[in-house]
N, C-alpha and C positions, 0 to 999 in steps of 0.2 A: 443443500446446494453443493456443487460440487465446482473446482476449476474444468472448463473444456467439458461442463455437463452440458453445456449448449448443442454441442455437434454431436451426431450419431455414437452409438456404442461400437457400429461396426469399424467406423474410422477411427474413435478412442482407439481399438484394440492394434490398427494399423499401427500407429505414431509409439503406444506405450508399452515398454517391455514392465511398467508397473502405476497400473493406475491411477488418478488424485483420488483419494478418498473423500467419500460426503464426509458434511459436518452442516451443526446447524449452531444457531446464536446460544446456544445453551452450551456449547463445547467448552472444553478446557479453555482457557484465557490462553495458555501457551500456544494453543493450537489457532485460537482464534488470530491473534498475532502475527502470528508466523502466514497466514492464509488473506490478512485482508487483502493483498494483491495491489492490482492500480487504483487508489481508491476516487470515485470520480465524486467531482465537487458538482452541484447544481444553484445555482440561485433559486432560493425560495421565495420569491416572487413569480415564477413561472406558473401559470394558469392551470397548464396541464402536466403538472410535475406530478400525480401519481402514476396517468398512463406513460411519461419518462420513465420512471423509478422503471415498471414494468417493461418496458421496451428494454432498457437496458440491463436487467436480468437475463430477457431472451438472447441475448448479444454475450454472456458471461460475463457481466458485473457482479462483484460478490460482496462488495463494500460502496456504499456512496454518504458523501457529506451535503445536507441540505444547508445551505447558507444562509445567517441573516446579517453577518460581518462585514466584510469588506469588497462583496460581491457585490451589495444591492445600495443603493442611498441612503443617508440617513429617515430621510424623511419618511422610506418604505417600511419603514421596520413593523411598523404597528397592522400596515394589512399583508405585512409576509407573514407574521406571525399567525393573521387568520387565516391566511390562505394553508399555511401547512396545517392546522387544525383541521380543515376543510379537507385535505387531499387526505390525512391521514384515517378521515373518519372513510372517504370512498374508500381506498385500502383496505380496510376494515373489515365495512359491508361488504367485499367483493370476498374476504377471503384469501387475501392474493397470498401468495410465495414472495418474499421479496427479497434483497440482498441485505447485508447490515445495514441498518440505517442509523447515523446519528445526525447530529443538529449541531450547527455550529452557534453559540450563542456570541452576544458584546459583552455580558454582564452578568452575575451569577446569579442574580435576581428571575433572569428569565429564568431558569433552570428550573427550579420548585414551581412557577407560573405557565409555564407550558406544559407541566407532569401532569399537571389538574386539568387542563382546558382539553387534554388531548384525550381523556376517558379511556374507551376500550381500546383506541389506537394506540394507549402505552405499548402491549405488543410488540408492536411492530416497530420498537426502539431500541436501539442496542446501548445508545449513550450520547454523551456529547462530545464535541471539539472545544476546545480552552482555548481563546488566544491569547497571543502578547504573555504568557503564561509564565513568571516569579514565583518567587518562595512567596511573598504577599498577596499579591493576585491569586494563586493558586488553592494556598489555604481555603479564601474567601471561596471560591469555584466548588473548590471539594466539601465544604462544608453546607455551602446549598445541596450539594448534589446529594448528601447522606441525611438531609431532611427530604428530601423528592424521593427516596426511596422509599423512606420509612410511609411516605405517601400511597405509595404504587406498587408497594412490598414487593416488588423483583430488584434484581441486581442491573444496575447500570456503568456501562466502563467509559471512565474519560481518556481521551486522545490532547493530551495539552500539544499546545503548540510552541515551539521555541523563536522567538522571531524579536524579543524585546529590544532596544538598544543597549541596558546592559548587560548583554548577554553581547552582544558584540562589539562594545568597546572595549577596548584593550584594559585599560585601568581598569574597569569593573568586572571583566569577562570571570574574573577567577572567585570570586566573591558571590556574583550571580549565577555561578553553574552548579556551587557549593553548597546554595539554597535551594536552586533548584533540586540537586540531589536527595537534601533531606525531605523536601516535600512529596517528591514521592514515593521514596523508600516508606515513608510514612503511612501510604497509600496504594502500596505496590498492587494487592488485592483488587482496587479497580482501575489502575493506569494500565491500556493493553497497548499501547503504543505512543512512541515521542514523535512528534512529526516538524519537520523544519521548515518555516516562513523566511526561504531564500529572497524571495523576492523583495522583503522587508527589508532585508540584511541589504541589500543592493539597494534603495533607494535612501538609506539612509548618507550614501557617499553620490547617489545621483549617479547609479550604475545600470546599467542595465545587457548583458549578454545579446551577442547576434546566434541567429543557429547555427553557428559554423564554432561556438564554444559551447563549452560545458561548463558547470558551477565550479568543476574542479580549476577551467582557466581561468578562471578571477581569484585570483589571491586571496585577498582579504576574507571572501565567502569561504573557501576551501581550508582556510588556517582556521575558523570556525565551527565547521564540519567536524576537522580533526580533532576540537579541543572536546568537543560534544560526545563522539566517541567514545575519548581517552576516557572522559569521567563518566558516562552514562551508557553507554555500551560494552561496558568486557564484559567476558566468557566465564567470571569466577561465580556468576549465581548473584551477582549484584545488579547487572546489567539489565536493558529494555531495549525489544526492538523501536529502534530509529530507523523512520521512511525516508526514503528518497525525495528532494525537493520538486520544485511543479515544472515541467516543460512546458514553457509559452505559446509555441508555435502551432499551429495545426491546419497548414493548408492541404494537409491532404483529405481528399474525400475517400473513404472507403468505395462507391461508386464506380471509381475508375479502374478498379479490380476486376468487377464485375465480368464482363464478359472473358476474360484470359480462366477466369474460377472456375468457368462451367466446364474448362477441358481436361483432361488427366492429371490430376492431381501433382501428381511427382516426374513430369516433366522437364527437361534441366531447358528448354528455351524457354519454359516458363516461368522458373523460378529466377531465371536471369533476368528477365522484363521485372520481376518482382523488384528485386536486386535495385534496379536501376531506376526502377519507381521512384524506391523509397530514397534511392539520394536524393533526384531530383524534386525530391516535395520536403525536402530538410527533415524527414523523417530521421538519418543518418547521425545527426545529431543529438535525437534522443537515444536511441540506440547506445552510442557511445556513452552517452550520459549514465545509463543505467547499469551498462559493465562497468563503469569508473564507482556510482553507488554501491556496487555489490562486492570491490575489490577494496572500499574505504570503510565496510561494516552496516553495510545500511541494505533493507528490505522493503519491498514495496516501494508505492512512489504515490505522491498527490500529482493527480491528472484534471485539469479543466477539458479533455475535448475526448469526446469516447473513439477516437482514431489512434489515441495513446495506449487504450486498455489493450488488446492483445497483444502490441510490442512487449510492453510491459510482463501480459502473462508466459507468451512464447519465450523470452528470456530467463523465468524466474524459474522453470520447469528442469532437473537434474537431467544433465547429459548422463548415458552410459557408463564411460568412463568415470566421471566424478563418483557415480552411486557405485561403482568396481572400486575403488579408492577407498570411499568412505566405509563401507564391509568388512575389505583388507584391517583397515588401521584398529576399528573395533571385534575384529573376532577376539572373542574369551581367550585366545592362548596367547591373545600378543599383550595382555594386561600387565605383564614385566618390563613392556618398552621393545625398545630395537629396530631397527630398518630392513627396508625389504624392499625389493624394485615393482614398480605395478604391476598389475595383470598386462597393461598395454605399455608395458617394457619404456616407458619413455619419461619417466622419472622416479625419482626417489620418496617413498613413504615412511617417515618419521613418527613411530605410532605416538612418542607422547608431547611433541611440537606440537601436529596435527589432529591429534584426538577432539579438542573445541571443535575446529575448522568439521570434523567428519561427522560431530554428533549435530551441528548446524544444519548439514548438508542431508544427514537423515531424516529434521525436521522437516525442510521444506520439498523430499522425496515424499512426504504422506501425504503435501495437501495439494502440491502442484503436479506430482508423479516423473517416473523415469523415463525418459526418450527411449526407445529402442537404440538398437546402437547404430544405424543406417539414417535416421531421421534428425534432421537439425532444425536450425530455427526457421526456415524458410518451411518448411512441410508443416509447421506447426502452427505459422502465421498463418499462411493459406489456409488451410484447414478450419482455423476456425472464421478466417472472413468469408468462408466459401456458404450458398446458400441452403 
């Protein structure tokens, strides 16, 4: 799979002065990481969740969460569970190409119980989702999951999710991130990602966001975020990528693209319609959300509606500039330190402040690729909603 491996090669080559490179689920963990992208969530209760899964591969999904948690009833649990069985084994028999898939479970018990029922469609698993996810809970999760290996003898990566309440109560927050820490430093080998249950955090105070904010405008969520970082996200080789929480809204239809798509591509009265689309359907919203994710340490995002995925991807993609920067700071002769003014003269490059920040940004040059230096987010978003 590749990002933006949906649309032509010839239009890649328009947009990319450096292309995403493939990868498949057998990659590095680092790379995997850095590439899940907008990872979209489905309830597995859906009938036709594997022609989904495959539709939205065609579309550039690279990662999806099949739900049996907090998506579906309780009372559904016992036939989503056959139902993904059942899709997993079409899958299968088809042969398909498919994006990461994991499986969100309630219980660690499913874990080892789904490894068995799902046969040859292991495959086509990359791992699970952990909720509500403690030094306690967790243990329990990870220690199923390294008997369900030993089942299916391939490697499977968990995505815990951070969402407990004390993890965001004040009093407990410091005590529960410390546990947290240990358990998966414990485990580093298969956590390939920490993913954040904002929306949990928020109803815990009976909150909930309009699309005219972002997770950063609520307080309480954002003083969260930041503590989540601080102790599980630095740059010293300790750290895990942590995703971007879920953007709610999703009244736009990609549909009403449609016709403005068929005409030249890079248009400026078209990208302006584009522009103005995407306020008026509160798209603007996520948007912002995801520059404020990216400037507070965080990649990827959990997406419930696939009209989220290519904002998400079009942002996540290196400008020109940034990939001139990040170069600059690591060439071999500046390894002594020192400052230097960009190649686009409009700021200052601090090779060893900056060094994290560039080797970050070289990461997510491989797997999302470099913009040409004339091509921004609007050519990119088009491009890939285009048919």
């Amino acid at each position: 799979m590749r990002h933006f491996g949906h649309i032509p090669a010839t239009a890649r080559k328009e947009l990319f002065h450096q292309e995403p490179l493939e990868f498949g689920a057998d990659a590095p963990l680092g790379t995997l990481s850095v590439a899940l992208g907008a990872t979209l969530y489905s309830p597995a209760t859906r009938p036709r969740l594997a022609d989904d899964v495959l539709k939205q591969a065609a579309r550039g999904v690279v990662s999806m969460v099949l739900c049996l948690e907090d998506s579906i009833d309780d009372a559904e649990v016992p036939g989503a569970e056959e139902n993904l069985v059942r899709q997993f084994d079409y899958l299968e028999e088809r042969g398909a190409e498919v994006p990461l898939l994991f499986i969100r479970v309630r219980e660690p018990g499913q874990i080892q119980d789904l490894v068995q029922r799902l046969g040859p469609g292991i495959r086509l698993l990359s791992g699970f989702v952990l909720p509500k996810f403690t030094e306690e809970r967790g243990e329990a999760f990870l220690e199923a999951l390294a008997a369900a290996e030993a089942v299916c003898d391939r490697r499977l990566y968990v995505m815990p999710v951070l969402e407990s309440p004390e993890l965001l109560h004040l009093e407990t927050r410091r005590t529960a991130l410390a546990g947290i820490a240990r358990t998966v430093d414990r485990h580093r080998d298969r956590v390939l990602a920490l993913r954040l249950g904002v929306t949990d955090f928020c109803s815990a105070y009976g909150l909930r966001r309009t699309p005219d904010m972002t997770a950063y405008d609520v307080q309480i969520v954002a003083n969260v975020i930041a503590d989540v970082v601080n102790v599980l996200g630095r740059s010293d080789g300790t750290g895990f990528t942590i995703t971007g929480p879920v953007w709610e809204y999703f009244r736009l239809q990609e549909r009403m693209f449609k016709p403005q798509l068929r005409r030249s591509p890079f248009q400026e009265v078209r990208a302006e319609k584009l522009r103005t689309a995407l306020i008026e359907h509160d798209l603007d919203g996520l948007l912002r959300e995801i520059e404020m994710d990216r400037a507070n340490g965080l990649l990827g995002k959990t997406c419930i509606h696939p009209s989220h995925v290519l904002p998400v991807h079009a942002l996540s993609v290196v400008s020109h500039e940034e990939f001139s920067d990040a170069q600059d700071i690591l060439r071999p002769e500046r390894g002594g330190g020192g400052v230097m003014r960009s190649a686009y003269t409009n700021k200052m490059n601090e090779v060893k402040p900056h060094r994290a920040w560039a080797e970050r940004t070289l990461q997510r040059a491989e797997v999302f690729g470099v913009a040409r230096e004339d091509v921004g987010f609007v050519e990119l978003l088009t491009a890939g909603l285009a048919d």
